[in-house]
N, C-alpha and C positions, 0 to 999 in steps of 0.2 A: 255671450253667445250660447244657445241651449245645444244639448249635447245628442240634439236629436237633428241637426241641422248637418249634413253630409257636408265632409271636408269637399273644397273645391278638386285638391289633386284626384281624388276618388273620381268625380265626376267628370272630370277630363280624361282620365285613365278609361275610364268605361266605354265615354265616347269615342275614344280611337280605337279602341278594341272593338268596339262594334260595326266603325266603318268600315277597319281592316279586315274583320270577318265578312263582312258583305262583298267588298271588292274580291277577296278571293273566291268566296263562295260563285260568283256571273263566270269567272275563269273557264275554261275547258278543260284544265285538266285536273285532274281527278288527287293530284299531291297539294295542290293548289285548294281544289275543295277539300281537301280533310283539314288541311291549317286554316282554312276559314271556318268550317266548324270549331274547330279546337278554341280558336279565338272568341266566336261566338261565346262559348260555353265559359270561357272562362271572364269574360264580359258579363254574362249572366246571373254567374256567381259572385260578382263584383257588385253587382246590383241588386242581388238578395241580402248580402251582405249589410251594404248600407242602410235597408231599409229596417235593420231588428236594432233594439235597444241595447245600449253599451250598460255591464254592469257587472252583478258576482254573476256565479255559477247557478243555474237553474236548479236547485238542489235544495230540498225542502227541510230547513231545518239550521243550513250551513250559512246560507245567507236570507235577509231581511226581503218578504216576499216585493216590498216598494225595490226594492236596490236590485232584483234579479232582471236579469238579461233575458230578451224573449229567446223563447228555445225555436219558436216559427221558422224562421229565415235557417239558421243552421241546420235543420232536417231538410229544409227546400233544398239547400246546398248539396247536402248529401245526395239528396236523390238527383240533383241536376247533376253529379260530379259522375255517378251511373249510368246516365241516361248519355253524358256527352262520349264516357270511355265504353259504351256498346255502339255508339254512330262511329268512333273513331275504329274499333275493330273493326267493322263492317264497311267504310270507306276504306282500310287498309288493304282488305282482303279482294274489294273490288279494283284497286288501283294494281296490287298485286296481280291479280287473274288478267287483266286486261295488256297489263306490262309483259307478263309471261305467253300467252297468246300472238298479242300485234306487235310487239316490240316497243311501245310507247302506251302513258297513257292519257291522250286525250278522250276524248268525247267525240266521237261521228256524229254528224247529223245525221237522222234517218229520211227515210224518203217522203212521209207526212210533212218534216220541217222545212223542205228542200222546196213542194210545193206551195207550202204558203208564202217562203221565201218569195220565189217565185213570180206568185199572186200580188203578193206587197209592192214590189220592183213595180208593175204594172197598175198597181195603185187601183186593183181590183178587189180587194181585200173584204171580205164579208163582215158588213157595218160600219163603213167608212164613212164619211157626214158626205164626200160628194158622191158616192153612187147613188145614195137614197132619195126618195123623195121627202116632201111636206109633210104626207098622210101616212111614213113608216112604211110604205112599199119600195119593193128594189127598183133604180132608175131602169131606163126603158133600156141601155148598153151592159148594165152588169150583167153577170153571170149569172146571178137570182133572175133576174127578166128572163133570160134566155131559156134556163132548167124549165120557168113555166111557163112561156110561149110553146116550147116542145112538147110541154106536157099537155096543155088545153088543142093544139093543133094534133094530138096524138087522138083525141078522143073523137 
């Protein structure tokens, strides 16, 4: 077996760290999104990991330049290990302010979301395959028809 071929438990670990960072991250709420991040990142770094060469210490001199370890992937790590602990303060701080504020912290829709909600229900949705026509124009019932029926009848 070459020593460049990732262990399978790595690769299953990764895997589920990544679905379980996803699944949280669609959540509303905002404790939810940051342990989906957190898992993300730390999936990430599971994956930078496997990808550099096992061996001595990158150190010139100490160990045989063929037998050193790539130092690539552990500087990505580092920097991902930075980049995941300033998203986690900053979803902290957001879950925090939001908790202290409304007393909970989910996520609101706002009123943009609420419309297209809406829009969707009614199956009016801009770019749907049945509103449209053949030749890329809005059907003659959507809402695109109608903005430019009023607007050609306007003039």
């Amino acid at each position: 077996m070459s020593p460049n071929i990732p262990n399978l438990v790595y690769i299953l670990v990764i895997g589920v760290l990544f679905a379980t960072g996803v699944t949280l991250l669609l959540e509303r709420s905002l404790t939810r999104v940051l342990m989906g991040v957190i898992l993300l990142g730390n999936g990430a770094n599971l994956l930078l990991l496997t990808g550099g060469r096992a061996g001595g210490p990158p150190i010139v001199g100490t160990t045989a330049q063929e037998d050193m370890s790539d130092p690539l992937p552990q500087a990505m790590v580092l920097t991902a290990i930075v980049i995941t602990l300033g998203m986690t303060a900053f979803l902290l701080a957001l879950a925090y302010r939001s908790w202290h504020l409304n007393g909970h912290d989910e996520v609101q829709d706002d009123v943009e979301d609420r419309r297209i909600m809406e829009l969707a229900d009614r199956d009016e949705g801009p770019g749907t395959a049945d509103s449209d026509t053949a030749d890329g124009g809005p059907a003659d019932g959507s809402p695109e028809a109608r903005v430019l029926a009023e607007a050609e009848g306007g003039r």
